[in-house]
C-alpha positions in Angstrom: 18.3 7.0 -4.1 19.5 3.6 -5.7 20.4 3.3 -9.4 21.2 0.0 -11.4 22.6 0.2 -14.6 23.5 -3.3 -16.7 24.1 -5.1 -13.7 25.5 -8.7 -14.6 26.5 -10.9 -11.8 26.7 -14.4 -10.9 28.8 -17.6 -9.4 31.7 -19.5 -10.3 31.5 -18.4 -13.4 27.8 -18.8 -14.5 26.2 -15.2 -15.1 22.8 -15.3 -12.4 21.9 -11.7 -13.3 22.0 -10.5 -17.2 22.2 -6.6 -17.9 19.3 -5.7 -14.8 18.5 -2.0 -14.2 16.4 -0.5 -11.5 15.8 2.4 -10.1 14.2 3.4 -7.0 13.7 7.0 -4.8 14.2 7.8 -1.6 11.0 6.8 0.9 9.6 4.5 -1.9 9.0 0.8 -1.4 9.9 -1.3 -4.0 9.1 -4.7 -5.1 11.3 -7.6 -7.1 9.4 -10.0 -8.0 10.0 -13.6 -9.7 9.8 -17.5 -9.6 12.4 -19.1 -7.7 16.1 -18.9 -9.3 15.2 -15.6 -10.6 17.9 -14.1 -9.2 16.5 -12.1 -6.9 18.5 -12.8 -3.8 21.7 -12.6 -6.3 20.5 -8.8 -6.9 20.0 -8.3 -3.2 23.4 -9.7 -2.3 25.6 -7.4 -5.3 23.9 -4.8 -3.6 24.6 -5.1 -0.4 28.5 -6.2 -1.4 28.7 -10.2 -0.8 28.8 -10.4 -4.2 31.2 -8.4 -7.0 29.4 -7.9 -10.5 31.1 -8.7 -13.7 29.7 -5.9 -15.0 27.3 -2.9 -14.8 27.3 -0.2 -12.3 24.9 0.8 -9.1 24.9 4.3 -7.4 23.5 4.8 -4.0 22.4 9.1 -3.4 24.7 9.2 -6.4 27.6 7.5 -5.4 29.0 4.6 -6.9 29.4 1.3 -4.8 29.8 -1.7 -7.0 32.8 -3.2 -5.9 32.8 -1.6 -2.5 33.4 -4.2 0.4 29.9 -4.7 2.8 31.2 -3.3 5.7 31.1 -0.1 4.0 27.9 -0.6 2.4 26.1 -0.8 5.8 28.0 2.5 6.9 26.9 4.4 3.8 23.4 3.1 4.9 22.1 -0.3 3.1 21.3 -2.8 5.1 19.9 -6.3 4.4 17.9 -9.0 6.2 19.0 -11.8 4.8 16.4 -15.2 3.8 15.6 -16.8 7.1 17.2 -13.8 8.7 19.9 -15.8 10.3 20.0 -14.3 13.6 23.2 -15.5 16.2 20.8 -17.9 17.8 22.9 -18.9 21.0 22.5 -14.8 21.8 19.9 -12.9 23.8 17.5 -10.8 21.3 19.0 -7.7 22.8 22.7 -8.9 21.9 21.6 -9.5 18.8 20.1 -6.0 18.2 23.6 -4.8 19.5 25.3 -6.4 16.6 23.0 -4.8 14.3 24.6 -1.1 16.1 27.9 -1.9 15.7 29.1 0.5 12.8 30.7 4.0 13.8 27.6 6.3 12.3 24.8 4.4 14.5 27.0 3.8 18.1 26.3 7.4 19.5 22.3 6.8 18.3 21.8 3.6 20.5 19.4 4.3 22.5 18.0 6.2 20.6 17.1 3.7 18.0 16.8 1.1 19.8 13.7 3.0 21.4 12.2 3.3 18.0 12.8 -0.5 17.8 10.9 -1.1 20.8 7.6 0.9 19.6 7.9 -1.0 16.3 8.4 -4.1 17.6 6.7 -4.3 21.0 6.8 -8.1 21.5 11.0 -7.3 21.3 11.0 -5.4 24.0 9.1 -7.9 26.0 11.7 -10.5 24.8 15.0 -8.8 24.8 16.5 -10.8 27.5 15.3 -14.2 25.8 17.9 -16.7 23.8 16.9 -15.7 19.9 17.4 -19.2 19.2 14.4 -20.3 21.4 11.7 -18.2 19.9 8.8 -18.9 17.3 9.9 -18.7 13.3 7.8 -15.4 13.4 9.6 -13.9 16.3 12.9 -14.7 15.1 12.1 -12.6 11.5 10.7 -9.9 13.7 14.2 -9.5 15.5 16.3 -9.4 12.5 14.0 -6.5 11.0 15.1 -5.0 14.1 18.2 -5.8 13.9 18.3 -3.9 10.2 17.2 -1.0 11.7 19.8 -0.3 14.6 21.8 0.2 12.0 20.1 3.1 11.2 19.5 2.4 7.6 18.6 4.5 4.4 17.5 2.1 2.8 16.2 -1.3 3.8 16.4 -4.5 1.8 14.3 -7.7 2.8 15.2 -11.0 1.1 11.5 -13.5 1.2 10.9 -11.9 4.7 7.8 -14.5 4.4 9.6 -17.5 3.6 8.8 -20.7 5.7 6.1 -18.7 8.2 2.5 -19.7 8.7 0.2 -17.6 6.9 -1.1 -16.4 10.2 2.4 -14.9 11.0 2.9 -13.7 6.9 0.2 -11.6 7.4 1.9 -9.7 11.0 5.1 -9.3 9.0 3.7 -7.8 6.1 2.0 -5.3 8.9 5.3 -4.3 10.6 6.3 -3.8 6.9 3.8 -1.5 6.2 4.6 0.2 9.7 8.5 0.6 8.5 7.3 2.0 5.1 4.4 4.5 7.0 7.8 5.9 9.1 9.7 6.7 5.6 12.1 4.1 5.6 12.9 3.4 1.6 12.5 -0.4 1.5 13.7 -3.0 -1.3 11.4 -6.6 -1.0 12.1 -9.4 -3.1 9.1 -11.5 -2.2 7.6 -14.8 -4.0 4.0 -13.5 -1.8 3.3 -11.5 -4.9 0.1 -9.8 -3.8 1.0 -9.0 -0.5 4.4 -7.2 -1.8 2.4 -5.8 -4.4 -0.1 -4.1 -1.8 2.4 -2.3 -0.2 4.6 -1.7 -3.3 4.9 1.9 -5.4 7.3 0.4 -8.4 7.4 -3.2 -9.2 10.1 -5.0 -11.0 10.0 -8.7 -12.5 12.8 -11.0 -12.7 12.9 -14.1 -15.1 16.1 -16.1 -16.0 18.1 -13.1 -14.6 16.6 -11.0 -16.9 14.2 -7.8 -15.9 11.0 -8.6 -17.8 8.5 -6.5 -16.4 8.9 -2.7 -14.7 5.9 -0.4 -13.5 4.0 1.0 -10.7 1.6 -1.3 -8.9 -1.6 -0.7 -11.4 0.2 -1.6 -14.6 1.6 -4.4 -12.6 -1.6 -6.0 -11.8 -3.1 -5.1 -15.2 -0.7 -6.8 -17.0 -2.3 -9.7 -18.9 0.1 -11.9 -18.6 0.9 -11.4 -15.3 -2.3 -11.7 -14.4 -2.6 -15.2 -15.8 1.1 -16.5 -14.8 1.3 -14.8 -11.3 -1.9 -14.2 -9.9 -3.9 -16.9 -11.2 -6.2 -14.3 -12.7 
């Protein structure tokens, strides 16, 4: 589904990403894993268009899209949830779910999906009519999942979909992630909660300094001794 080849990236200038490759099939749920400054959200956001690459190439179903703009990204069907998932906070939850519908290939699906939303996310439904801004840290990561999904997406990329949440609430989003990964949905996590994203993973990848250090399924992953030491304090 997604190929990488020599990817190089970066800002202003300074290369963030150095010659990364992945690759990933469709229905699988993959892993990027790495300290912080990796580059991980760097390799979301090339992906996903908000950011050109300097060099390299990445196919989606065998089509290339480095250098496409996002906007057609989305309607080829990648979307992302970005850090903090950064939802229009002075909006109801069910304007904001809207938004996430607005591309030409998921309009005539509405309903539809935003049914499938509902059974995914019942504390949404319950909610819809609520100011975004006004709910729990949790609740507001919740909606912008959702929000991913009216837009009908092939493939799904989360950016720290943990960050900043109680461990309490960690643990529920990692469950609603296992939930979109049970229904098929091919999902792309870059996560710093390495066992969690680990547990659901089927290929994990390692980022250090921009560079890919590490590529494998979850058992060489955690058999890895110096991963072991370094990341899961083994």
């Amino acid at each position: 589904m997604l190929r990488i080849e020599n990817l190089c990236s970066g800002y202003g200038g300074f290369e963030v990403l150095q010659n990364i490759s992945l690759e990933m099939g469709a229905g699988e749920t993959v892993a990027v894993l790495g300290p912080n400054g990796a580059g991980k959200s760097t390799l979301l956001k090339v992906i996903s268009g908000l950011l050109k690459p300097t060099s390299g190439k990445i196919y989606f179903e065998g089509r290339r899209i480095d250098g496409k703009p996002s906007h057609e990204i989305v309607e080829m069907g990648i979307s992302l949830v970005p850090e903090g998932g950064r939802l229009f906070p002075e909006l109801t939850v069910y304007n904001n779910l809207l938004v996430g519908a607005y591309n030409k290939r998921t309009r005539r699906h509405f309903k539809e999906t935003l049914e499938e939303v509902f059974s995914l996310f019942p504390i949404i439904k319950e909610r819809q009519n609520q100011i975004a801004g006004l709910m729990s840290g949790g609740e507001r990561q919740m909606v912008a999942i959702a929000r991913a999904l009216m837009s009908r997406p092939k493939l799904l990329m989360l950016d720290e979909p943990s960050s900043g949440l109680a461990p309490k609430i960690v643990a529920s989003i990692f469950e609603f992630v296992k939930e979109i990964k049970e229904r098929g949905y091919s999902v792309l996590m870059v996560e710093q909660t390495v066992k969690k994203a680990v547990g659901l993973a089927d290929r994990v990848y390692l980022l250090e300094s921009g560079r890919m250090v590490f590529s494998g399924d979850q058992t060489s992953f955690l058999n890895n001794p110096k991963i072991k030491s370094s990341y899961l304090g083994i």
